[in-house]
C-alpha positions as CSV (number, residue, x, y, z in Angstrom):
1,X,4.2,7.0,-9.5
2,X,5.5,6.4,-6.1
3,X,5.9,2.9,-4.6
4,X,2.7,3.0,-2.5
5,X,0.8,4.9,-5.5
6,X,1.3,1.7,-8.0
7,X,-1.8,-0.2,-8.7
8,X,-2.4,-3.2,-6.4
9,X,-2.2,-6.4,-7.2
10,X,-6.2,-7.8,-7.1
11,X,-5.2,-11.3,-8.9
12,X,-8.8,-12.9,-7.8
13,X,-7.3,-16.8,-7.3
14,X,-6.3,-14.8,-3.6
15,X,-8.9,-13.1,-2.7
16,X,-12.3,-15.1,-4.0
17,X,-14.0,-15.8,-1.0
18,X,-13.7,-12.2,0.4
19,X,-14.9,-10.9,-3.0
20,X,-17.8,-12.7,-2.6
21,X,-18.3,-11.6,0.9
22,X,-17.9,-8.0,-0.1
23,X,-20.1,-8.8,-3.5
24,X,-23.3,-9.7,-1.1
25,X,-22.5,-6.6,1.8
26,X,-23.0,-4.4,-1.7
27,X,-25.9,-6.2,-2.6
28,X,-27.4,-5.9,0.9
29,X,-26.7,-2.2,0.3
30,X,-28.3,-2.2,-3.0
31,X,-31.5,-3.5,-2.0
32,X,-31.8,-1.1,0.6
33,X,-31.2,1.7,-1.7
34,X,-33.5,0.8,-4.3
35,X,-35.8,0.3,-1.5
36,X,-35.6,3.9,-0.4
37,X,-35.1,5.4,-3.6
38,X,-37.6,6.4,-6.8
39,X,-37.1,4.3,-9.5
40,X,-34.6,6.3,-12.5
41,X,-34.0,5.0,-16.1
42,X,-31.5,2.3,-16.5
43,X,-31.9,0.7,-13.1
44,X,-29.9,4.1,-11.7
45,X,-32.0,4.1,-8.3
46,X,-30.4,0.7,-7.4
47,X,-26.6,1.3,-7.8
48,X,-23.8,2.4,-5.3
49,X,-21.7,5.3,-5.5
50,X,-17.8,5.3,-4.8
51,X,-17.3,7.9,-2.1
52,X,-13.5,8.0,0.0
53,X,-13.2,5.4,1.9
54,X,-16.1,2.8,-0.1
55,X,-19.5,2.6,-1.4
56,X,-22.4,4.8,-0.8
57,X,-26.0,5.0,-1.6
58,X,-25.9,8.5,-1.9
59,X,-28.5,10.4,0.1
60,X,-32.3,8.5,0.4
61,X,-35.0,9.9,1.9
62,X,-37.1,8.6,4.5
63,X,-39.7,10.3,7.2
64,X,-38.4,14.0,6.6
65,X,-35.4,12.7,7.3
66,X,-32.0,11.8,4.7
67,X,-30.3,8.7,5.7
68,X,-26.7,7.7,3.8
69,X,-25.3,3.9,4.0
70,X,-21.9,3.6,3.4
71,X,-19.8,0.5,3.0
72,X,-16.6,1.5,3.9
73,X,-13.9,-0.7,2.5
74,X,-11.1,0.9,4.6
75,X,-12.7,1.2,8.7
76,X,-14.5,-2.1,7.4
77,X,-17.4,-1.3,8.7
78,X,-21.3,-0.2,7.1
79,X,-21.6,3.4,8.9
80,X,-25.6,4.8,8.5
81,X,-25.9,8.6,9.1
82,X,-28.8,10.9,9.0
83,X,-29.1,14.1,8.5
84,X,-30.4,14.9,12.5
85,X,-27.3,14.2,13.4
86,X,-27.7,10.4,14.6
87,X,-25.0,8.0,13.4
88,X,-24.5,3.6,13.4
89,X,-22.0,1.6,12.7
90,X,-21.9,-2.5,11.6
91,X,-18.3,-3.4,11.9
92,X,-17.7,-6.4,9.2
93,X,-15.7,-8.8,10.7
94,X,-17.1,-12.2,8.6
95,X,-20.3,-12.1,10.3
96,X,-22.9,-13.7,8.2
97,X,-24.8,-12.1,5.9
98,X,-28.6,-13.0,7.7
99,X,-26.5,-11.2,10.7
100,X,-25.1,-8.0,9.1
101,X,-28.5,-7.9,7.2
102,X,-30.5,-8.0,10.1
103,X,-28.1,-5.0,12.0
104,X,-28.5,-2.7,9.2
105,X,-32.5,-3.2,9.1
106,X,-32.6,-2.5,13.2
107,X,-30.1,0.9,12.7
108,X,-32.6,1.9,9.7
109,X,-35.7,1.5,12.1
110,X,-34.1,3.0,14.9
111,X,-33.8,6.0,12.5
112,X,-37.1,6.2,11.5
113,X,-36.6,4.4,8.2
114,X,-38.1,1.0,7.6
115,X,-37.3,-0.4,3.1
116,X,-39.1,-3.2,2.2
117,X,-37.0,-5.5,0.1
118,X,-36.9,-9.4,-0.5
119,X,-34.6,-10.5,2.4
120,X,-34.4,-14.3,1.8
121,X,-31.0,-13.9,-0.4
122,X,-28.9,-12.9,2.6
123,X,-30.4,-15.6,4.9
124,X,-26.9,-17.5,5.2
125,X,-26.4,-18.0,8.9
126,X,-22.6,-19.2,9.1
127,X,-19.4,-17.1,9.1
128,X,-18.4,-15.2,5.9
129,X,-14.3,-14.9,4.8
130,X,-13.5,-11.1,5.0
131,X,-9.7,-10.2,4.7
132,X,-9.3,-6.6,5.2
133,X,-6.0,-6.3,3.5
134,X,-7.5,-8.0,0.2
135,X,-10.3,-5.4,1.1
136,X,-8.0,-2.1,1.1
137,X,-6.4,-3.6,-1.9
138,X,-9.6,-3.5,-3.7
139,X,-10.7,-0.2,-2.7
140,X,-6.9,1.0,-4.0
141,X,-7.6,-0.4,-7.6
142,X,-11.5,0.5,-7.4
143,X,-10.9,4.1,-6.7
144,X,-8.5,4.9,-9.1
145,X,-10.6,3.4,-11.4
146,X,-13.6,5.2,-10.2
147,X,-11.6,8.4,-11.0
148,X,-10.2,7.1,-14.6
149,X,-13.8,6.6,-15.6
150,X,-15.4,10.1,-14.3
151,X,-12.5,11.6,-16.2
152,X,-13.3,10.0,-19.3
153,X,-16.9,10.6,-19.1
154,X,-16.2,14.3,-18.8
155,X,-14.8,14.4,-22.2
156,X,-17.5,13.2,-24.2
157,X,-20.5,15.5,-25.4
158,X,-23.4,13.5,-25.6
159,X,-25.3,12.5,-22.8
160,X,-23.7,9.8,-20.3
161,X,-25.1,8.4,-17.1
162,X,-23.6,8.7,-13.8
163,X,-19.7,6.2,-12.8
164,X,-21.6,3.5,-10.4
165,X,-21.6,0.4,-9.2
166,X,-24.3,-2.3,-9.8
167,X,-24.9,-4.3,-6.8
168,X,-26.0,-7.7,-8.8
169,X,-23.1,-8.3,-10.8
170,X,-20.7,-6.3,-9.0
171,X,-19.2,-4.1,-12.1
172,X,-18.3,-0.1,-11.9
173,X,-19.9,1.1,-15.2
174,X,-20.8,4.4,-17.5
175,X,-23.1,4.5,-20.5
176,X,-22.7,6.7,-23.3
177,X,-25.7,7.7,-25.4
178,X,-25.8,8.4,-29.0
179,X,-29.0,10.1,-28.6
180,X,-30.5,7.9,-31.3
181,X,-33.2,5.3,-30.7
182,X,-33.1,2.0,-32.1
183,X,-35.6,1.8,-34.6
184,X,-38.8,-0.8,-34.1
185,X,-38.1,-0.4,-30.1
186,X,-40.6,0.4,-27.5
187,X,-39.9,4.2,-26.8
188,X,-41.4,4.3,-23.5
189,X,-38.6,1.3,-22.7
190,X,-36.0,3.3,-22.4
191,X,-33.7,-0.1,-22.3
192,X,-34.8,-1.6,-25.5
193,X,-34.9,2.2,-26.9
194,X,-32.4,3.7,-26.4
195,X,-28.6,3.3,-28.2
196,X,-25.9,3.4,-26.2
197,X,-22.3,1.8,-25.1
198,X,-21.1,0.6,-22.0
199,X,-18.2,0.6,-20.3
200,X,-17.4,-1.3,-17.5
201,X,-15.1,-2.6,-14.7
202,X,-15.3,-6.2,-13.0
203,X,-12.8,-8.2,-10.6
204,X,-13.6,-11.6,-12.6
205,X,-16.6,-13.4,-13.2
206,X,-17.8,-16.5,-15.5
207,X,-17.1,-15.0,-18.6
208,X,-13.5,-13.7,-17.9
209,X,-12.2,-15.2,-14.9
210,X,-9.8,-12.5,-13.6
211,X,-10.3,-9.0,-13.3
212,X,-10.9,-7.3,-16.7
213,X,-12.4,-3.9,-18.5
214,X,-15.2,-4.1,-20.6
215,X,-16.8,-2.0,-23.3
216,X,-20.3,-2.8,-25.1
217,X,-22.3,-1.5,-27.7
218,X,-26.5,-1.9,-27.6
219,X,-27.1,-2.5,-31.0
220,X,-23.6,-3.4,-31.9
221,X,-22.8,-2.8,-34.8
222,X,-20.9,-4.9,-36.9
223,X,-18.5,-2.4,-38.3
224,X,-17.2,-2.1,-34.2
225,X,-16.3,-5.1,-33.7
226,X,-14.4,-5.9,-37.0
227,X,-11.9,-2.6,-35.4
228,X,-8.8,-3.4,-34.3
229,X,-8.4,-3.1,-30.7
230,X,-5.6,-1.2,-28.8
231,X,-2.7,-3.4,-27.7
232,X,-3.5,-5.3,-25.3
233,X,-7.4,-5.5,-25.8
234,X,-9.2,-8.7,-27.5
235,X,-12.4,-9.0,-28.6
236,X,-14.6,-11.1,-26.1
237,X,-17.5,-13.6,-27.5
238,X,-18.2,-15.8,-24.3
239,X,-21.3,-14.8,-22.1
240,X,-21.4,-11.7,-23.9
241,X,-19.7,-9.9,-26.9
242,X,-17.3,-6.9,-26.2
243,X,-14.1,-5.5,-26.4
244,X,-11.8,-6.4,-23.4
245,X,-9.0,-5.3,-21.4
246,X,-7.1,-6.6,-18.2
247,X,-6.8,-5.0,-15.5
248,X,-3.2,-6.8,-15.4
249,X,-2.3,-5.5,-18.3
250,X,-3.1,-2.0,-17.9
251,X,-1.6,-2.3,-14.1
252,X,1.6,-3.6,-15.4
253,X,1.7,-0.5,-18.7
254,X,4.5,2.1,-18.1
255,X,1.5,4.9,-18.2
256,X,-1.6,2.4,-16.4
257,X,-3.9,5.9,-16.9
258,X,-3.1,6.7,-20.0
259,X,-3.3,2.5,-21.6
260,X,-6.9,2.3,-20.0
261,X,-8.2,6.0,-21.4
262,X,-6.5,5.1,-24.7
263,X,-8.8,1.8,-24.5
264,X,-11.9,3.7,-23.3
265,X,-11.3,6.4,-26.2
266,X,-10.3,4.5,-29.3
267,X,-13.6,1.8,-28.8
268,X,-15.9,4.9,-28.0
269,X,-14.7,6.9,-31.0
270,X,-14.8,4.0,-33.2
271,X,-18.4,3.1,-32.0
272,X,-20.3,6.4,-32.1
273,X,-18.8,6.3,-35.9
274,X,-20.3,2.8,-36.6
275,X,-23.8,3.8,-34.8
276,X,-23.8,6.7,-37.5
277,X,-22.9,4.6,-40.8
């Protein structure tokens, strides 16, 4: 790769604050989508999408009309198109979050479009910390990511759900399905029936304080976690038990694709075969 191709550098000790800036613009973002949006299995009608430039909503209906939020990560800026033609932006520049709340809701009315979602979370009133370079750094990493996962979920067979981002923890994600119910589960609960894996970005949270990539299993099975991991990966048992990556250590591999699909591969291969024993 070419100097300005290399994986940035998203260490999260510099660029806390303006992750947790960006973390609640997403969350605004979500709530309005899951406001405008029937509800799909495994929460898929509240997540974002990773489009060029940020994150998207993907297309929500409202009044015979389609309306599409995008956060984008690069401009810096939520832009709200529909499809009459009829376009908004919210430049982010640190405002609070009761302030860039309260924008979006006006450009959604003035479009015809009026979600109903719990507002009191984003009712902060003082200035936010946004640095637009940590931003753009982000959106480097997240991105390439975005792409490493759609390619993986492409090779598998069984059904997957869709490379998104969830709003409330702020993790990129894919499940993988075995097909299989767990047995003694609700079938109609499609979370407590159905047996799948996980697999998962984050930029650092409680459990892992940096940024880090995850894979779970729902059951997990024994047999998965006594594998041995690829070089590199550990087996996490803090907060929640998975196998565990860094983003620094696939950023700093020779081949930063092919370390993180070997990760992705060798876990999934090893837990379909455990799910079947």
């Amino acid at each position: 790769m070419t100097q300005d191709r290399e994986l940035p550098n998203i260490s999260l000790a510099g660029w806390r604050e303006t992750r947790d800036t960006l973390h609640q613009y997403a969350r605004i973002a979500g709530k309005i989508r899951a406001a405008m949006t029937p509800r799909h299995k495994h929460w898929r009608h509240i997540t974002l999408h990773a489009a060029a430039t940020g994150l998207t909503t993907t297309p929500m209906s409202a009044n015979g009309k389609t309306l599409e939020l995008l956060l984008d990560c690069l401009w810096h800026r939520f832009t709200l198109k529909s499809s009459y033609g009829e376009e908004q932006h919210v430049q982010l520049q640190g405002q609070s979050f009761r302030g860039v709340c309260d924008d979006l809701v006006a450009a959604l009315l003035s479009m015809g479009a009026s979600p109903n979602f719990d507002r009191s979370a984003f009712s902060a009133s003082g200035p936010a910390v946004y640095d637009t370079d940590a931003v753009a750094r982000f959106w480097r990493a997240f991105a390439w990511i975005d792409g490493i996962f759609k390619r993986f979920k492409g090779e598998l067979r069984e059904e997957t759900g869709p490379v998104h981002l969830f709003p409330h923890h702020f993790d990129l994600s894919v499940k993988w399905f075995s097909g299989r119910t767990v047995p003694g589960a609700d079938r109609d609960d499609e979370e407590s029936a159905d047996e799948l894996m996980t697999f998962g970005f984050h930029t650092g949270d409680a459990s892992v304080p940096d940024a880090y990539f995850y894979i779970t299993a729902y059951p997990l099975p024994q047999a998965l976690v006594d594998m041995s991991l690829p070089a590199g990966a550990c087996w996490h048992t803090e907060g929640f038990t998975g196998a565990v990556m860094r983003y620094e250590t696939v950023r700093a591999a020779a081949d930063p694709a092919s370390a993180l699909l070997n990760f992705l591969r060798s876990v999934q291969t090893a837990g379909a075969r455990a799910m079947q024993a």
